[in-house]
C-alpha positions as CSV (number, residue, x, y, z in Angstrom):
1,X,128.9,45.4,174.8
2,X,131.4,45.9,177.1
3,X,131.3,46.4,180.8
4,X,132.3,50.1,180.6
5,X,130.0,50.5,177.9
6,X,127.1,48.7,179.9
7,X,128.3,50.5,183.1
8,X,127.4,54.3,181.4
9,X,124.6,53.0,179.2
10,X,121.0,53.9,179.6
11,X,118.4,50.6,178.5
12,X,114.9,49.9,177.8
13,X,112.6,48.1,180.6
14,X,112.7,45.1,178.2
15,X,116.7,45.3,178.1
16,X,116.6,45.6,181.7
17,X,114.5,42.4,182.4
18,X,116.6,40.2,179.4
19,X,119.9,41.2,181.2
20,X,118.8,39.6,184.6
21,X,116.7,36.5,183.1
22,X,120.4,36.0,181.5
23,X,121.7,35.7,184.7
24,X,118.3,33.7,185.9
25,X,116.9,36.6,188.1
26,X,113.1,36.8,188.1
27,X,112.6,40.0,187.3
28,X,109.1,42.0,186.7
29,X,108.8,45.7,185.8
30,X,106.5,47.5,189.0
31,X,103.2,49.7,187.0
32,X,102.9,52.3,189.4
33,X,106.6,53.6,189.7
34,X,108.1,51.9,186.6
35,X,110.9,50.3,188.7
36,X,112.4,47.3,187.8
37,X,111.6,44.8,191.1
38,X,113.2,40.8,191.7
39,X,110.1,39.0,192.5
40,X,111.0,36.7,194.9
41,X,112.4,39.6,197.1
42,X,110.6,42.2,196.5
43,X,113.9,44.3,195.8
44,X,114.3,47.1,193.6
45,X,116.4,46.8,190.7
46,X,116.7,49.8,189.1
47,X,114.0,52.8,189.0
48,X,113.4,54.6,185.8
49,X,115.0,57.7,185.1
50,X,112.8,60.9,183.3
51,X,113.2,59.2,179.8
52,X,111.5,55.3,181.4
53,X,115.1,53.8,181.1
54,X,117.2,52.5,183.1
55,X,120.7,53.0,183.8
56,X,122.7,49.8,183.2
57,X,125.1,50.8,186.1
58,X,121.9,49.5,188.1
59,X,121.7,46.6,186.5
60,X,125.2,45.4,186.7
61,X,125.5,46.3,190.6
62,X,122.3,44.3,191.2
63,X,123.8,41.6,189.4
64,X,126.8,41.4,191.3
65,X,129.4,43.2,188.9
């Protein structure tokens, strides 16, 4: 995929937590709120929109991009 493609994409929890194990962020998905959390920070990731994805524009900025 390419970055604008990844930038305006909407992915899966599971996508979500690949991407950053990729890039060797531990990465766990929250129960109560669905958000996507680094565990040895405790920061948030991305929080899931009304569908339970995620929108890779989070993603990427977490990841430095």
């Amino acid at each position: 995929m390419r970055y604008w493609e990844a930038v305006e994409a909407s992915v899966t929890a599971a996508d979500a937590i690949a991407e950053c194990k990729r890039h060797s962020v531990d990465v766990v998905m929250r129960e109560n709120d669905r958000a996507i959390i680094e565990v040895e920070t405790g920061e948030v990731v991305a929080d899931a929109d009304e569908h339970g994805e995620y929108a890779g524009s989070d993603i990427l900025s977490f990841l430095g991009y």
